[in-house]
N, C-alpha and C positions, 0 to 999 in steps of 0.2 A: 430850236431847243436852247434855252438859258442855261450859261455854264455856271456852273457855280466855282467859286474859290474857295480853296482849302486854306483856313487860318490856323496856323500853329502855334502855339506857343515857345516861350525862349528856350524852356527846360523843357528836357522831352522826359515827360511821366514815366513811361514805361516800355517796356519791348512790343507791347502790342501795339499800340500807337503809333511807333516809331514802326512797326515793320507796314503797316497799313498804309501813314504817310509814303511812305516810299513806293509802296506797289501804287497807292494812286500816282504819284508823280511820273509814272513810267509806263500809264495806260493813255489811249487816244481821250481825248478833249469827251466828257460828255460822260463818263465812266461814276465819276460820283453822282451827278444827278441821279443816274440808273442804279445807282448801290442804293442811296437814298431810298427810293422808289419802291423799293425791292425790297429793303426792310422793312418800310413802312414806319419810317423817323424821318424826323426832318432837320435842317441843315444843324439848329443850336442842339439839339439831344449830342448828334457827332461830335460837334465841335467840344460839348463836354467831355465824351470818350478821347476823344484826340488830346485834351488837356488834363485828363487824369482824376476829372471832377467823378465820373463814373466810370464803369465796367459794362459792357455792356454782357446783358441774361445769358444765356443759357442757349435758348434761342437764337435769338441777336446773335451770339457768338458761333453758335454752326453756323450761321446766311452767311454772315461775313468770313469765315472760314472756307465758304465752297464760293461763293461768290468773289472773291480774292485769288482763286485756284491755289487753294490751299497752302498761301504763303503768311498767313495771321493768324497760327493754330491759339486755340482759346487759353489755355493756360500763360499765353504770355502776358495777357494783361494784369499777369500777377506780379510779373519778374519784374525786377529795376532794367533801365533802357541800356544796353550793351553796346552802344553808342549815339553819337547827334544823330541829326534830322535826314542829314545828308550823306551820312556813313549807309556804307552797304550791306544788308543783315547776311549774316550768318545762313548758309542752308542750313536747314535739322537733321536733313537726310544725312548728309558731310561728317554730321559730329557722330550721329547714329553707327557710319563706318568704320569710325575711327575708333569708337571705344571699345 
């Protein structure tokens, strides 16, 4: 099975992106092919969500929402990025308790 690489960009567009990058970083070798796959996009559509050129639908945004286990809820692809690439996101559950 071909691995594919995740290319990011310098600036991280948004929180959605940035929460994404992250959960792939910290799934076994082979996870974004199968995300790929699963959505039925291919490597350069992502790579645009990942750089902020797009949002991904409606659709697009539930798969990768349950396909992520529910750590890239869809509205973040609205939000500005609440940190780098390599910062650790926020739970929602976390703030949810606290408020």
């Amino acid at each position: 099975m071909p691995t594919t690489k995740i290319r990011l960009p310098v600036r991280v567009p948004n929180e959605g992106a940035r929460r994404l990058a992250w959960w792939l970083m910290h799934q076994p070798a082979g996870t974004y092919d199968r995300m790929l796959r699963k959505l039925g996009i291919g490597q350069i559509s992502m790579e645009r969500m990942l750089a902020g050129e797009l949002a991904p639908g409606r659709e697009q945004g539930f798969m990768i929402y349950g396909f992520a286990g529910q750590s890239v809820p869809i509205g973040e692809w609205y939000h500005a990025a609440e940190g780098g690439w390599f910062d650790r996101p926020v739970e929602r559950a976390a703030l949810r308790k606290a408020a």
